[in-house]
N, C-alpha and C positions, 0 to 999 in steps of 0.2 A: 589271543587267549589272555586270561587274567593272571597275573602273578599274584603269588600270596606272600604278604607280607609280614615278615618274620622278624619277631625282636631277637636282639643278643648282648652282648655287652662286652666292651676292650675295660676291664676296671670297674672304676664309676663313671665310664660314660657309656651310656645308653647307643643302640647302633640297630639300624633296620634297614633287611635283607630282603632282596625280592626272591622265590623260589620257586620253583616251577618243576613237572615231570611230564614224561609223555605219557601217553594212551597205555598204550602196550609196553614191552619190553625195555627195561632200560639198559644200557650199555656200559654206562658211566657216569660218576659225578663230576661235574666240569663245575670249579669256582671261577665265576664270570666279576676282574676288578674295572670296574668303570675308567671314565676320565677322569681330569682335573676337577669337572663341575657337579663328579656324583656321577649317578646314573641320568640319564636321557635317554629319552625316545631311539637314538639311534642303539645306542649300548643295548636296550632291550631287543630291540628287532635283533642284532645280531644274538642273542641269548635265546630268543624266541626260534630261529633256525637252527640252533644245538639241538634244542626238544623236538623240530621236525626229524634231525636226523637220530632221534633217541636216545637223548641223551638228559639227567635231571640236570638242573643248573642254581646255580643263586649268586645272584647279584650281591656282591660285598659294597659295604658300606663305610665311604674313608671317615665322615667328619661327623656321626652323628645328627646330635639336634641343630646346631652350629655352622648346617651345610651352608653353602652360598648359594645365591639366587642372582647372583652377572657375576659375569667373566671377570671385572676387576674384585668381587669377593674371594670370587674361586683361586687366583693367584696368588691371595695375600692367604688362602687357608692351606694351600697347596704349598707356599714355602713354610708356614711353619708347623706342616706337619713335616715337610721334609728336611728341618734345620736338626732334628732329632732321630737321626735313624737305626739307634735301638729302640727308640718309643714309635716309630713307625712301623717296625717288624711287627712289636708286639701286637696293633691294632691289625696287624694283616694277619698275623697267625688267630686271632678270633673266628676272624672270616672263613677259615680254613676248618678251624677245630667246629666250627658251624657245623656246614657241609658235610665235616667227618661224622657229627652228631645224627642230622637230616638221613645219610645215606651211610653207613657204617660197613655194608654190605659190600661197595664197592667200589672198583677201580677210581681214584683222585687225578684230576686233571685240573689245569689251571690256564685262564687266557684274560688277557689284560688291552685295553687299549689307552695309548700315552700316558699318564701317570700309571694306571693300571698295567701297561706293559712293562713300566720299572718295578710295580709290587710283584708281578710272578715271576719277574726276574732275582727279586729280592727276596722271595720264598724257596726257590730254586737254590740261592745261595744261602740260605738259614738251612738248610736241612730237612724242610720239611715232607712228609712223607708223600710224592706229589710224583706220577708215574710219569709226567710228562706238563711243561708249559709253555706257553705260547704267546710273545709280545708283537702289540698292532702298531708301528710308529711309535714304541715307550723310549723313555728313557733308559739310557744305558750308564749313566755316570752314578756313581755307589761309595758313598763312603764307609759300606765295611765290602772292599772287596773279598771276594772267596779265597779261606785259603785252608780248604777242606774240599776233598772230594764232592763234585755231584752227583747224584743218584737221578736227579729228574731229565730224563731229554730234553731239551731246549728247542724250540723252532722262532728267530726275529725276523717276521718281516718290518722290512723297513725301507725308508722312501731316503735316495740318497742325494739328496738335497733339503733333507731334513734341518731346517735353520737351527733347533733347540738343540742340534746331535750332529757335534761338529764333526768331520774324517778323524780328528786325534779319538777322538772319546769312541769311534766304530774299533779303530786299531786299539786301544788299550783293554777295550773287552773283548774282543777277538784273542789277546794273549793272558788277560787274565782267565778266559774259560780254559785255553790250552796248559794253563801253568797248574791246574786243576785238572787235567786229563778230561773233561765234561764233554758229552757229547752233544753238540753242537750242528743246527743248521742254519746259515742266516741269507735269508733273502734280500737283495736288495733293488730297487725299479731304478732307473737313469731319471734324475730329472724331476722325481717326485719330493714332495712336501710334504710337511708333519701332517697328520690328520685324514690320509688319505682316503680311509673308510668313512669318515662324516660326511653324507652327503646335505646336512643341513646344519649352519649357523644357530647361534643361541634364540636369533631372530625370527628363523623360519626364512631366513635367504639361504640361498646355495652358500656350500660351502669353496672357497674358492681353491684351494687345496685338495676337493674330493678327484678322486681316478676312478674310473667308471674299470678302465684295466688292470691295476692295482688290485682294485678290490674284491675283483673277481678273482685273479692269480692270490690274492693271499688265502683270501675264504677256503678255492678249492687246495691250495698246499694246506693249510690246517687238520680239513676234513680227510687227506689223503695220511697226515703226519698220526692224526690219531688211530687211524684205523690199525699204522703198521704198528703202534705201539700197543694195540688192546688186540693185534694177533687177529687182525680182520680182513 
């Protein structure tokens, strides 16, 4: 299916959303945060099976006009969006106030893959009004830890030989959620790698990191985590 492409705006920089609904009845709005390089091809397919399973979606948008186009772009835009992380909340609360705009009507959900998995973790810990989020291999290390209650359920899967997401940084957000009572689930695979749902390189090679079992076990925990949370 075709996404539609939605302007918005973090200030004065301009920011374009992909969006999308089903046929029929919709269930929820799910804000879908890409990776490090923006949206791709994989990030939509996985956006594109919300909406088979009924649900609206939009694709947030981290960098603007400014996006990168290779992997050594996208690192250099990806730290310094992350060298500031009250001015990186604010561009992920757009994203959100979007969606909330798009779909007003209903239930807010949020799911992120590796940068994106740190932004709905980082939305999760702003407060915002989010029934539920869900990080694919994100980052978990935050320089404004939580130190307010969470309202959103949390679900992390994560690949635990994650090279970006050392065992210290899995243990100190395991006790920063608990030090916040949050209700928390986090998966973890033996053996797996950051990126483990990309099945394809910037290149169009494989991705060498992807899990064919991983990806499977995370997708259907997701799709089982929202159901209990939207009373399904």
């Amino acid at each position: 299916m075709q996404f539609e492409k939605i302007a918005y705006r973090d200030g004065d920089t301009p920011l374009t959303g992909l969006y999308a609904q089903p046929e029929g009845a919709v269930r929820a709005a799910v804000a879908v945060f890409p990776t490090f390089m923006n949206t791709t091809p994989g990030v939509e397919a996985k956006a594109q099976g919300l909406v088979d399973q009924g649900y609206a979606v939009f694709i947030g948008d981290f960098y603007g006009p400014d996006a990168p186009s290779n992997p050594d772009e996208a690192f250099g835009a990806m730290k310094a969006l992350r060298s500031d992380p009250a001015a990186m909340r604010k561009r992920l609360r757009a994203t959100i106030a979007k969606l909330r705009e798009l779909e007003p009507d209903l239930p807010q959900l949020a799911i992120g893959f590796c940068l994106g998995g740190m932004a709905v973790l980082e939305m999760a810990r702003d407060g915002k009004d989010l029934l539920a989020v869900a990080s694919f291999h994100g980052l978990l290390e935050t320089g404004l830890p939580a130190d307010k209650p969470i309202a959103a359920r949390i679900l992390v899967c994560h690949g635990d030989a994650d090279s970006l997401v050392p065992r210290e940084q899995v243990l100190a957000f395991w006790e920063e959620m608990d030090a916040v009572k949050a209700d928390w689930h986090f998966h973890s695979y033996a053996g797996i790698e950051h990126g483990f749902t990309t099945q394809r390189t910037f290149d169009g090679s494989p991705h060498p990191a992807y899990n064919e079992s991983a990806d499977r076990q995370s997708w259907a925990s997701l799709l089982s985590f929202f159901d209990e949370v939207l009373g399904q």
